[in-house]
C-alpha atoms as an extended CHARMM CRD file, in Angstrom:
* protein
*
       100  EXT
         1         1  UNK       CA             -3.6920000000      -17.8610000000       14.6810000000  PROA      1               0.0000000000
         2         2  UNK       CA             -5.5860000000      -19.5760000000       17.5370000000  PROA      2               0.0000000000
         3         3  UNK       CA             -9.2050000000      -19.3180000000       18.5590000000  PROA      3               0.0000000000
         4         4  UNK       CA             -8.4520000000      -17.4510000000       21.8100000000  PROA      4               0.0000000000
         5         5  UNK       CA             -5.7230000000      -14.9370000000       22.3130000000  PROA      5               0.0000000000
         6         6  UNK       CA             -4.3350000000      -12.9540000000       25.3410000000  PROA      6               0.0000000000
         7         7  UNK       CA             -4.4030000000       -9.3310000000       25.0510000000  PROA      7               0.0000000000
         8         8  UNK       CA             -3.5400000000       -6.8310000000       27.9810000000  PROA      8               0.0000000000
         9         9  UNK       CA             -7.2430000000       -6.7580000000       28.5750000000  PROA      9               0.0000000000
        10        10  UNK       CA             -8.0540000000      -10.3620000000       29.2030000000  PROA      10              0.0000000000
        11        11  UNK       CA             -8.5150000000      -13.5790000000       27.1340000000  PROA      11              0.0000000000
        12        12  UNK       CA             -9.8920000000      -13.1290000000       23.6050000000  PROA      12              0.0000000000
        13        13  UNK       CA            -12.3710000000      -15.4990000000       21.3520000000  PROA      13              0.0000000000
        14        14  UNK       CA            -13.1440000000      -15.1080000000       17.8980000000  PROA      14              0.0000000000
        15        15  UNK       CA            -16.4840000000      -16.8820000000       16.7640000000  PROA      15              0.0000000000
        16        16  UNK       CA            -16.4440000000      -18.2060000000       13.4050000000  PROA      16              0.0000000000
        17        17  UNK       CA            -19.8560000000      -18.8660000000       11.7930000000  PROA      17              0.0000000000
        18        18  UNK       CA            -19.8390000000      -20.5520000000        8.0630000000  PROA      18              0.0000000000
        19        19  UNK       CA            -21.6320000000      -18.5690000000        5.8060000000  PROA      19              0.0000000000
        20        20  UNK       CA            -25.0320000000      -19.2860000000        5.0780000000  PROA      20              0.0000000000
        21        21  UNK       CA            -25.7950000000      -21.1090000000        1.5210000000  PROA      21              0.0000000000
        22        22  UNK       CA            -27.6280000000      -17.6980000000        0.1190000000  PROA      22              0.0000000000
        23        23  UNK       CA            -24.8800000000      -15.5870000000        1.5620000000  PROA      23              0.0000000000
        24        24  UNK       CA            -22.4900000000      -18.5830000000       -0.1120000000  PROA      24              0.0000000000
        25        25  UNK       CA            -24.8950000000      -18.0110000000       -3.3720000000  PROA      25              0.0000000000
        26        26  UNK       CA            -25.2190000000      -14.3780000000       -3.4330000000  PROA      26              0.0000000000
        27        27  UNK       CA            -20.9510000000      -14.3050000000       -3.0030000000  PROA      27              0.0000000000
        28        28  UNK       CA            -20.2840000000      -16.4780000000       -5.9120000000  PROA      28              0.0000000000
        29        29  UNK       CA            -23.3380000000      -13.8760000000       -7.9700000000  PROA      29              0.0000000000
        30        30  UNK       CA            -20.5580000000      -11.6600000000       -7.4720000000  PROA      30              0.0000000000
        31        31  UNK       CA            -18.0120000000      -13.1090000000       -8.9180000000  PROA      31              0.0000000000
        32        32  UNK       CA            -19.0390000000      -14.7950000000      -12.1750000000  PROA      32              0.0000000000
        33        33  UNK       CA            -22.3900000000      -15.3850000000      -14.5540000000  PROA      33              0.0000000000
        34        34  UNK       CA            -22.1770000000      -18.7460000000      -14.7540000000  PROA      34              0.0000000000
        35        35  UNK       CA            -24.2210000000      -21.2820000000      -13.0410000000  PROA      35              0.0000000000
        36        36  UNK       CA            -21.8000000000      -24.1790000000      -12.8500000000  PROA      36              0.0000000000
        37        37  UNK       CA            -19.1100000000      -21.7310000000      -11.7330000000  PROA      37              0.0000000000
        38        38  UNK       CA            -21.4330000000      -20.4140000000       -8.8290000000  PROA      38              0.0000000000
        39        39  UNK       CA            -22.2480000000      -23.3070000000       -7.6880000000  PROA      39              0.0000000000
        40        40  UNK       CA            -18.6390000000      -24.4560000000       -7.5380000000  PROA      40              0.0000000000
        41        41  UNK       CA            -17.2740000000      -21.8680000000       -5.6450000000  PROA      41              0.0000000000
        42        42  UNK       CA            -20.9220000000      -21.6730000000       -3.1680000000  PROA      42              0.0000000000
        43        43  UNK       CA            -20.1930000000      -25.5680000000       -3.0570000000  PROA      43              0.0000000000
        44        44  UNK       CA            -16.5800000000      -24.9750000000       -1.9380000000  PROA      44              0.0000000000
        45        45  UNK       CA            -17.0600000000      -22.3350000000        0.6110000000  PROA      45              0.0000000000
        46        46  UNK       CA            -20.1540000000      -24.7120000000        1.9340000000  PROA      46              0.0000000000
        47        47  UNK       CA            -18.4390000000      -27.3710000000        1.6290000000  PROA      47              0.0000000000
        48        48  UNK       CA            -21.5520000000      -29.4490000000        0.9160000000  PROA      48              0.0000000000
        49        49  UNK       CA            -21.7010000000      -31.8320000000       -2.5570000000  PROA      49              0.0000000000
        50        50  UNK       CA            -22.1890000000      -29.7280000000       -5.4080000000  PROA      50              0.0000000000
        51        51  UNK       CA            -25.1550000000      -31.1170000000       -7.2060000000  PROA      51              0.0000000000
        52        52  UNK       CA            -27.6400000000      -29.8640000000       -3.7500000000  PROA      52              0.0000000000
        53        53  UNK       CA            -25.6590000000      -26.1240000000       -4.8220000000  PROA      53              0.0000000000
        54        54  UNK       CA            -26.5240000000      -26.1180000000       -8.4440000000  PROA      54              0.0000000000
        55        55  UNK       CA            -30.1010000000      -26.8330000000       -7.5220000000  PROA      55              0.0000000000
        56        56  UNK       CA            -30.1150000000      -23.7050000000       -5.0030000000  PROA      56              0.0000000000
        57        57  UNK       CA            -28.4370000000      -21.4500000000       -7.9710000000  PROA      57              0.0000000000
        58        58  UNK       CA            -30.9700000000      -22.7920000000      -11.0290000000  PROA      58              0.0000000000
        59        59  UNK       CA            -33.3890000000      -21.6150000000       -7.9310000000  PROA      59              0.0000000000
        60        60  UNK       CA            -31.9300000000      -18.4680000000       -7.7540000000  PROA      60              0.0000000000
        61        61  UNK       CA            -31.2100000000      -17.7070000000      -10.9980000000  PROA      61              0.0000000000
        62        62  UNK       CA            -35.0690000000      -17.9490000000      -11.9550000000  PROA      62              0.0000000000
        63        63  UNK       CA            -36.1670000000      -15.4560000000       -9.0020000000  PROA      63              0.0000000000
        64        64  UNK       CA            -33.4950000000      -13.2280000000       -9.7700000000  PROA      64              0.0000000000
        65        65  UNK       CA            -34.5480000000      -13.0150000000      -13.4960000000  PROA      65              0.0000000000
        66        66  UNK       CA            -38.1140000000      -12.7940000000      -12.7290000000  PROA      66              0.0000000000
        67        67  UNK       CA            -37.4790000000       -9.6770000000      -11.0380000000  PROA      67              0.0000000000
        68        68  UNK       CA            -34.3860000000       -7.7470000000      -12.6080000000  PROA      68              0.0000000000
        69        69  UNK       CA            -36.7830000000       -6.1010000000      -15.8470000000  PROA      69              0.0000000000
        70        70  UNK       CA            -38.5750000000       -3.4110000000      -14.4020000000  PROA      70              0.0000000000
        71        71  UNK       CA            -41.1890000000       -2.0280000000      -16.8580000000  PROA      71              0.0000000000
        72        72  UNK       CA            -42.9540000000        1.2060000000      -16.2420000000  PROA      72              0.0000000000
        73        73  UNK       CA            -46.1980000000        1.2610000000      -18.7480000000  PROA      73              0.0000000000
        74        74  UNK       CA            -47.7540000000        4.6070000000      -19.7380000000  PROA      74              0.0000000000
        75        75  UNK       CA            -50.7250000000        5.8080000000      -21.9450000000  PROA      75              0.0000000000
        76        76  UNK       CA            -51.6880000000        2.7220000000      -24.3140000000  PROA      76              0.0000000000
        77        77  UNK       CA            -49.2200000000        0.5890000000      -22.6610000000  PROA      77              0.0000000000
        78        78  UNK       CA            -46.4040000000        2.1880000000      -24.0530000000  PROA      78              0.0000000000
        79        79  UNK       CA            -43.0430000000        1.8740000000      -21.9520000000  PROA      79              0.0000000000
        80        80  UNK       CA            -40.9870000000        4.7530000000      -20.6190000000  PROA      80              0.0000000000
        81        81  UNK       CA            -37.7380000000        5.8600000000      -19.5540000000  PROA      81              0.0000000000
        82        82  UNK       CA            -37.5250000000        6.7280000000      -16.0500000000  PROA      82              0.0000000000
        83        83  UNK       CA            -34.4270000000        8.5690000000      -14.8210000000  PROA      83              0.0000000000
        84        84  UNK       CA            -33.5910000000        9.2780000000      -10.8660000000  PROA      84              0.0000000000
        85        85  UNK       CA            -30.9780000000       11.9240000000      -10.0150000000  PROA      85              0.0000000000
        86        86  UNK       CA            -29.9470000000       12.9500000000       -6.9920000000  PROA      86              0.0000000000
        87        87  UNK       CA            -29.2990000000       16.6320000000       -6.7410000000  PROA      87              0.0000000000
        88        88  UNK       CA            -26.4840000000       17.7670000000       -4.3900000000  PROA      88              0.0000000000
        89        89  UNK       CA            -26.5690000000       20.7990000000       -2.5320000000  PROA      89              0.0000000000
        90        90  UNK       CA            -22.9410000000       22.1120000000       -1.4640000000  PROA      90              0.0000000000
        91        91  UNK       CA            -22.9010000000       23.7760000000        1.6310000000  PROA      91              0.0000000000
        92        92  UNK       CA            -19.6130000000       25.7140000000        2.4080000000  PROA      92              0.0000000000
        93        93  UNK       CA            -18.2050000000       26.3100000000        6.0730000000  PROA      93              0.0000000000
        94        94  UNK       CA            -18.3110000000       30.1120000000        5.5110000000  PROA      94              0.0000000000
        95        95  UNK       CA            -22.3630000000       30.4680000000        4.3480000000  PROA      95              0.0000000000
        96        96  UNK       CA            -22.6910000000       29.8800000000        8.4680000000  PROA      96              0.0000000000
        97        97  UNK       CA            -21.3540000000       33.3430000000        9.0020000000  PROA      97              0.0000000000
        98        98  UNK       CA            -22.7560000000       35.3560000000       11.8460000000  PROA      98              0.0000000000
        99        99  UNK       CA            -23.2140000000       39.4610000000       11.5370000000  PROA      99              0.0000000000
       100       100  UNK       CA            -20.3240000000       41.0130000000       12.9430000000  PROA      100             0.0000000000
């Protein structure tokens, strides 16, 4: 497909922007644990030399480990569980009834 099209509407342009190298990073995160595998498939959708990638992920890899463990410390220092829910309230269509 071409850069510009012709619709009913008038001439059409689709911009394409290379992703950045964290958005490169953070896509190959997705896809596999390892490292040298990131930085392979960061490197390919790049397209810049691998070895400037791997330094990025190694980069990345040591902020994102810093901050993954969350620990929440009580009395003495002792850690705790903390557990979120989210409580859903079900409204139906007919509780909006009006006094007839």
């Amino acid at each position: 497909m071409s850069e510009d099209w012709n619709t009913k509407y008038g001439t059409r342009r689709v911009r394409r922007d290379p992703p950045t190298l964290e958005e490169a990073i953070f896509a190959a995160v997705g896809i596999t644990d390892d490292p040298q595998q990131q930085a392979e498939i960061a490197a390919s959708l790049m397209g810049l030399p691998y070895e400037e990638v791997l330094a990025e992920v190694k980069k990345t890899g040591r902020a994102v480990a810093r901050s993954a463990t969350r620990i929440i410390a009580g009395e003495q220092g002792a850690q705790r569980a903390v557990v979120v829910e989210r409580r859903v309230i079900r409204r139906f269509g007919n509780d909006k009834r009006t006094g007839t």
